[in-house]
N, C-alpha and C positions, 0 to 999 in steps of 0.2 A: 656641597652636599646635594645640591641640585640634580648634579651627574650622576651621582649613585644612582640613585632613585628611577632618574629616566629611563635607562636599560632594564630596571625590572619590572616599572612598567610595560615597556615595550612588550615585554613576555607575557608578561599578562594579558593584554591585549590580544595579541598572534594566538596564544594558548587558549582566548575566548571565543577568538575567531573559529580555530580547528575545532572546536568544539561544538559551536554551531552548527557548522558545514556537515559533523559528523549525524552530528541531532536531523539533521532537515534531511539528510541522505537517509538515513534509518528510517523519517518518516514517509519519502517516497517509495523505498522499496516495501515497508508496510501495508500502505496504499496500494502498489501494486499486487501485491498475494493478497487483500482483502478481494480487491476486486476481478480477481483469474477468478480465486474460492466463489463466486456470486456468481459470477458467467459460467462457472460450470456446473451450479447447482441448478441454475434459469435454466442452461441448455438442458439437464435432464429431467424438471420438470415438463419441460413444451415437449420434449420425447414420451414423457409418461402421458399427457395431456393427447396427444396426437393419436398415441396406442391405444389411451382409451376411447378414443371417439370412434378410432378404425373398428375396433371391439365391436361398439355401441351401433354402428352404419352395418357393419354385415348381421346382425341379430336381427335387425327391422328384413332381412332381404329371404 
């Protein structure tokens, strides 16, 4: 009876593992499109930042 069992364990396990791998892969590539969307939101902030100061230095001249 022992036998049975053990093989479906076995699966079980293997099928916990892919499981994980899949989970932890989804949450890096997550991770990675949160943080492009952030660097490209910064980068056009410091461009709006920069434009407006250009603005701001030729008004004084």
């Amino acid at each position: 009876m022992g036998r049975i069992q053990e093989p479906m364990h076995d699966r079980r396990i293997r099928l916990r593992g892919r499981i994980e791998q899949i989970f932890i892969a989804a949450l890096i590539v997550g991770f990675a499109l949160t943080l492009e969307f952030a660097l490209n939101e910064l980068d056009a902030a410091v461009k709006d930042a920069c434009s407006s100061l250009a603005t701001i230095a030729t008004i004084g001249n």
